[in-house]
Every structure is written in C-alpha cells, then in structure tokens.
C-alpha positions, 0 to 999 in steps of 0.5 A: 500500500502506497504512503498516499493511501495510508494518510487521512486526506486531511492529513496529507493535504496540510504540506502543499496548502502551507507551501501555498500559504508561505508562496502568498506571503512572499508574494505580498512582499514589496520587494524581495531583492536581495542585492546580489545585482544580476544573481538576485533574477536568476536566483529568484527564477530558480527558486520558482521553479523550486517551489512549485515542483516541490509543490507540484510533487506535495499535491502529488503525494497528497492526491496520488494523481500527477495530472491533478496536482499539475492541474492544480500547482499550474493553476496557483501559479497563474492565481500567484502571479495575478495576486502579484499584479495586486502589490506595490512594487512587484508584477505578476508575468505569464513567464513567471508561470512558464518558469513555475511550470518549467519546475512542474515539468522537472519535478514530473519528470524526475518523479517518472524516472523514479517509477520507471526505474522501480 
C-alpha cells in the first residue's frame, strides 16, 4: 500500500496548502531583492521553479494523481502571479508561470524516472 493511501486526506493535504500559504506571503512582499545585482533574477527564477515542483510533487503525494496536482500547482501559479499584479512594487508575468511550470515539468519528470526505474 502506497504512503498516499495510508494518510487521512486531511492529513496529507496540510504540506502543499502551507507551501501555498508561505508562496502568498512572499508574494505580498514589496520587494524581495536581495542585492546580489544580476544573481538576485536568476536566483529568484530558480527558486520558482523550486517551489512549485516541490509543490507540484506535495499535491502529488497528497492526491496520488500527477495530472491533478499539475492541474492544480499550474493553476496557483497563474492565481500567484495575478495576486502579484495586486502589490506595490512587484508584477505578476505569464513567464513567471512558464518558469513555475518549467519546475512542474522537472519535478514530473524526475518523479517518472523514479517509477520507471522501480
């Protein structure tokens, strides 16, 4: 029996609604540049692909289906970035959404080489 099946669904959906949680907080944020100059964009690029593979991947451990949890991290990423347009200071992208899905796509295909390799 898989772990997904083991764990209430209550349970295994409180890790991807925090990460959601800590994704809006930062998104509400002004100004998160760090001053490292031309480091800080693509730092911050690669965290966004970070965060929503690894959201990507928790929505996948909560729901057991990829294309659901695509579904839905692809969808909080276009809301994440409309709710961006909202704050001073910060804009919300579609290629913002392309780099959170490039992250989808990686976190997806690592995950499928695991199975396949099972």
């Amino acid at each position: 029996m898989r772990s997904y099946e083991v764990l209430p669904t209550l349970k295994r959906c409180i890790p991807p609604l925090a990460l959601m949680a800590i994704i809006f907080a930062l998104s509400a944020q002004p100004d998160l540049n760090s001053g490292l100059g031309g480091w800080d964009l693509v730092l911050r690029k690669l965290a966004h692909a970070f965060a929503f593979g690894l959201l990507w991947w928790l929505w996948l451990r909560a729901l057991g289906r990829p294309l659901a949890a695509a579904a839905i991290t692809l969808a909080y990423a276009a809301g994440d970035e409309w709710h961006q347009s909202f704050v001073d200071g910060r804009v919300g992208t579609p290629r913002d959404v392309a780099i959170d899905a490039v992250g989808i796509a990686l976190a997806a295909a690592l995950w499928r080489s695991r199975q396949v390799a099972r």
